[in-house]
C-alpha positions as CSV (number, residue, x, y, z in Angstrom):
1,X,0.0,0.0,0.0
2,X,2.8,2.6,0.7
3,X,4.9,1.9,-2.2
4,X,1.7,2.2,-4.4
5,X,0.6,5.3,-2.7
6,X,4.4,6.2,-3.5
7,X,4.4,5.6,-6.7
8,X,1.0,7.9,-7.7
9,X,3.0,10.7,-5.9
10,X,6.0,10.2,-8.3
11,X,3.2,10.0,-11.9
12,X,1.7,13.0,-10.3
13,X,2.3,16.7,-10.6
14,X,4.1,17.9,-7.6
15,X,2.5,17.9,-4.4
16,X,2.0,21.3,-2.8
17,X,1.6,21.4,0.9
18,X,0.5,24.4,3.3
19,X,2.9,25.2,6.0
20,X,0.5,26.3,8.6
21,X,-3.1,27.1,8.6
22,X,-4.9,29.5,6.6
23,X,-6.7,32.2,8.5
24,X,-9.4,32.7,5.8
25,X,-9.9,36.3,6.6
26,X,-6.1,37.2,5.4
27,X,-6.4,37.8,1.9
28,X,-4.0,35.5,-1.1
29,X,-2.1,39.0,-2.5
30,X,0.4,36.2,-4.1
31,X,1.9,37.6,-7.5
32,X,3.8,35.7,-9.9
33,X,5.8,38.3,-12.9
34,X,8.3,37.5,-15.2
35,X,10.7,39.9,-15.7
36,X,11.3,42.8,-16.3
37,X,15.0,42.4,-17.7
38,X,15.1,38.8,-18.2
39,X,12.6,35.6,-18.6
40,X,12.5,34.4,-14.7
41,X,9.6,34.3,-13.0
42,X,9.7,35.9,-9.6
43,X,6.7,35.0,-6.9
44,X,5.6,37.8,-4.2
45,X,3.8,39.1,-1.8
46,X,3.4,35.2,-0.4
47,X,1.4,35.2,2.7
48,X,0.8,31.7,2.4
49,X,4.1,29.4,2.5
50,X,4.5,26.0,1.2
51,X,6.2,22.8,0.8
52,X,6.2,21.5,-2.7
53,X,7.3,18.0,-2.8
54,X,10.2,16.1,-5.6
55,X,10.7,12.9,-4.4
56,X,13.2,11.4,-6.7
57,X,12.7,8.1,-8.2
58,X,15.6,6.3,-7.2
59,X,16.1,7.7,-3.4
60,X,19.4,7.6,-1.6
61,X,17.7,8.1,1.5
62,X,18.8,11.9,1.5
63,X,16.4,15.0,1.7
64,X,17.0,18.4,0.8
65,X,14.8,21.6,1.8
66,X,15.1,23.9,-1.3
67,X,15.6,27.7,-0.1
68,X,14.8,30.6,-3.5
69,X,16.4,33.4,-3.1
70,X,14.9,37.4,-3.9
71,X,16.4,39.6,-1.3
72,X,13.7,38.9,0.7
73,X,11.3,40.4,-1.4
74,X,10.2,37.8,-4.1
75,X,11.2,34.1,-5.0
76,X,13.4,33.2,-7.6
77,X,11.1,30.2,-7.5
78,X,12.1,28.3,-10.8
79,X,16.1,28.4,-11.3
80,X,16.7,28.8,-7.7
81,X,13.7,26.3,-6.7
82,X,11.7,24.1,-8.8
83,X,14.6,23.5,-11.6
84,X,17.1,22.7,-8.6
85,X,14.9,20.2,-7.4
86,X,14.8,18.4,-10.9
87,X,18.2,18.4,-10.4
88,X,18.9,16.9,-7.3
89,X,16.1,14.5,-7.8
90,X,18.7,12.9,-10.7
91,X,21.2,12.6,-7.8
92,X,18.4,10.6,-5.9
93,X,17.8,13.1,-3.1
94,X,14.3,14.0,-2.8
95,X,13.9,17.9,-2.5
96,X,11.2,20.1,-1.2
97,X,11.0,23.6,-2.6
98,X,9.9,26.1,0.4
99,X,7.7,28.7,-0.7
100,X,8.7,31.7,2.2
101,X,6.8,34.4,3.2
102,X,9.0,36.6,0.9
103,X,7.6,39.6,0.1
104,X,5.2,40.2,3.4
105,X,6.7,43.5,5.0
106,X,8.5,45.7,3.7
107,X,10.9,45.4,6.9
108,X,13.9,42.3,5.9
109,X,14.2,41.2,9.5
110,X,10.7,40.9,9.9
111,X,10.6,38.5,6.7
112,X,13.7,37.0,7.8
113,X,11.8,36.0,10.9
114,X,8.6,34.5,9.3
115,X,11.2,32.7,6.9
116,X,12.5,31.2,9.6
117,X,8.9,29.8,10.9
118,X,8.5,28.5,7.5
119,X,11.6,26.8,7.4
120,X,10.9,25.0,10.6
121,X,6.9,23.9,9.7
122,X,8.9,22.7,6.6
123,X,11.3,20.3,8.5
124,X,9.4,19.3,11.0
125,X,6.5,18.1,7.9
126,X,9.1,16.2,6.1
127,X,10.7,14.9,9.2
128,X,7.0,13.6,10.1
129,X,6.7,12.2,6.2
130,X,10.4,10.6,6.6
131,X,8.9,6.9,6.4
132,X,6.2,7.4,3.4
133,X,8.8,9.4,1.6
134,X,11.6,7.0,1.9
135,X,13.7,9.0,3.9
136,X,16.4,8.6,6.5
137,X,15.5,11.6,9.2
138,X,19.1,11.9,9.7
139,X,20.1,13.3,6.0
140,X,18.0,16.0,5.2
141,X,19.6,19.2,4.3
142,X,18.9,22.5,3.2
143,X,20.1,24.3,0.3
144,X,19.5,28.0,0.0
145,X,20.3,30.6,-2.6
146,X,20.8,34.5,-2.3
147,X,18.4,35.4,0.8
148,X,17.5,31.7,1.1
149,X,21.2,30.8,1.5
150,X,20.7,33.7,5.1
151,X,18.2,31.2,6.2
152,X,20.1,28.7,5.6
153,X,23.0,30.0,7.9
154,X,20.6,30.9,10.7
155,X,19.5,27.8,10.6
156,X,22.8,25.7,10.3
157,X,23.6,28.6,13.6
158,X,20.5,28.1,15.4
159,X,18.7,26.2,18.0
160,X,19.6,22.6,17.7
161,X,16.6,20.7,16.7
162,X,16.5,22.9,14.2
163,X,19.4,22.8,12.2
164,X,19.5,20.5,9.2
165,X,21.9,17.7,8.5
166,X,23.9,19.6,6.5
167,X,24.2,23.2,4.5
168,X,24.4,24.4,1.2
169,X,24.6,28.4,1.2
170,X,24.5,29.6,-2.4
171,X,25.5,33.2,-2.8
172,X,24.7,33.9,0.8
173,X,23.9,37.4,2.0
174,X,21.4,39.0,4.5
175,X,21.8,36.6,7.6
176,X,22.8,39.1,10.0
177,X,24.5,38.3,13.0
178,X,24.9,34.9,14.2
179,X,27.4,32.2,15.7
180,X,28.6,28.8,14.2
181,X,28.2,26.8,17.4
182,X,30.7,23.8,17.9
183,X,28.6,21.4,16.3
184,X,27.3,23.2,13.3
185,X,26.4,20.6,10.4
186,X,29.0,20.3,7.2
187,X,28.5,23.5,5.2
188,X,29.2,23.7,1.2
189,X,29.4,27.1,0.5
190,X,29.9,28.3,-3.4
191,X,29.7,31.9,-4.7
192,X,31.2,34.0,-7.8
193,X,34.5,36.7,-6.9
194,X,32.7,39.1,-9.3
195,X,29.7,39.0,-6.6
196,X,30.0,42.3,-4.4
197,X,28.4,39.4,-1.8
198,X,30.5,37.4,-1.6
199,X,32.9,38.8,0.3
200,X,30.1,39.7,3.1
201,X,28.1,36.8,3.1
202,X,30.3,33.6,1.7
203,X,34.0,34.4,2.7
204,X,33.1,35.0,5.9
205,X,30.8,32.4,6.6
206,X,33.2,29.5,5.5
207,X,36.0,31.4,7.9
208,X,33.3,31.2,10.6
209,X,33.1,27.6,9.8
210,X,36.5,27.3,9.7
211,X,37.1,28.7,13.2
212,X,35.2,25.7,15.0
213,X,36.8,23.2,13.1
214,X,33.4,22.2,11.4
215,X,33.7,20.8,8.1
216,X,33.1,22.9,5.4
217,X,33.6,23.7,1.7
218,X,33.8,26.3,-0.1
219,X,34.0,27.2,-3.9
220,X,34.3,30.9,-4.7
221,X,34.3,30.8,-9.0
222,X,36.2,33.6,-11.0
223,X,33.3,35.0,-12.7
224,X,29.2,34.1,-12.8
225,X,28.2,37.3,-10.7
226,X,24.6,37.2,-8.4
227,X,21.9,35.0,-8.8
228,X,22.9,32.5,-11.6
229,X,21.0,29.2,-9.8
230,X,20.9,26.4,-11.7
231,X,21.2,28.1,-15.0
232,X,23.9,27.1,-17.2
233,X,25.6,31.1,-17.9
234,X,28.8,30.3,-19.7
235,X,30.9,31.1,-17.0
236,X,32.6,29.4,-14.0
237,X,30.3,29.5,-11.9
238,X,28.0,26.7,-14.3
239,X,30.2,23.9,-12.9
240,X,28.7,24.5,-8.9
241,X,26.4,21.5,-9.5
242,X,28.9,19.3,-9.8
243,X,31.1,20.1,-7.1
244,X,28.4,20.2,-4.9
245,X,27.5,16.2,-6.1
246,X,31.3,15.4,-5.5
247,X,31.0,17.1,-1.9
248,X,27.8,15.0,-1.2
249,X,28.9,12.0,-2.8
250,X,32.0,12.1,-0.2
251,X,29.3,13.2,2.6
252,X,27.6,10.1,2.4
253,X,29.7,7.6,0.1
254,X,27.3,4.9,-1.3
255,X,27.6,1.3,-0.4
């Protein structure tokens, strides 16, 4: 019954959870644009987060929790979401794409905040789901780009039952202030040189990592600038995927 029941979840369009529960009297303001200066499309104004599931079809047991980026202000929700799901689903990890409450208030640490909530509804659901999705509860990660990777690094820094298995900050910038405890999870950290982030948000976020002798990783590509995701550029920074499947490959070597 549960492989069958897993099975219709793979032929089916992803599934799209809610993270908490709907007050009916806030309205859906939700807006979804492409553009203006190039053909992405950019969610906003979310007030209602969610989990959309990609199990993968041959799982390895590992679980990521997919972080868009948008300075906090919309979602990169395809190249820095959806289409990195695909992606890791071909390396066998199942992914979950968390729609944030990006966009809510104008104010950054207030979104950061509600992010935050999101992220952990989002855990603790696929924690809960860990045996019907065919996953081990002890390898689920979280990859974030841009203002996802901040959330990320809070939660990598914050309170224990809260920090995933491991980290993948993608052009990190906008956590704030925070400190890598002694026991922070391995961190994979890439980023482009010609990103005015980077130095900021990346460099010293590996250093950080560095400092407690955690492990970490960290890939800083000549050129590829802000925000390239999972989109093939022509430039350096294109080959992040696959250093990131090396590092994981080496995280948990297969049998």
């Amino acid at each position: 019954m549960l492989f069958t029941a897993l099975a219709l979840l793979l032929a089916a369009d992803p599934l799209v959870l809610p993270l908490h529960k709907i007050d009916p009297a806030l309205p859906d303001q939700e807006k979804s644009v492409i553009g203006p200066n190039d053909t992405e499309r950019r969610i906003s104004n979310v007030t209602r987060p969610t989990l959309t599931v990609h199990l993968a079809a041959q799982p390895n047991g590992a679980a990521i929790i997919v972080a868009p980026g948008g300075g906090f202000r919309h979602l990169a929700i395809d190249k820095e979401g959806h289409d990195v799901a695909k992606w890791l689903n071909g390396l066998g990890i199942s992914a979950f794409v968390l729609k944030y409450r990006a966009g809510s208030d104008p104010q950054r640490d207030i979104v950061l905040k509600r992010a935050m909530e999101d992220y952990a509804a989002a855990l603790a659901l696929v924690r809960s789901k860990a045996n019907e999705w065919r996953i081990d509860p002890r390898k689920i990660g979280l990859m974030g780009f841009s203002a996802g990777g901040a959330i990320a690094m809070r939660a990598a820094t914050g309170p224990p039952e809260l920090r995933p298995s491991f980290v993948a900050p993608i052009y990190a910038g906008g956590a704030g202030e925070y400190i890598v405890p002694a026991d922070a999870p391995p961190a994979f950290f890439a980023a482009a040189s010609d990103d005015p982030l980077t130095v900021t948000g990346s460099v010293p976020a590996y250093l950080a990592w560095l400092q407690v002798k955690r492990p970490a990783t960290f890939h800083a590509f000549e050129r590829g600038g802000h925000g390239f995701g999972i989109r093939k550029i022509n430039r350096p920074s294109d080959a992040w995927p696959e250093r990131f499947a090396e590092w994981f490959a080496a995280l948990y070597p297969s049998r």
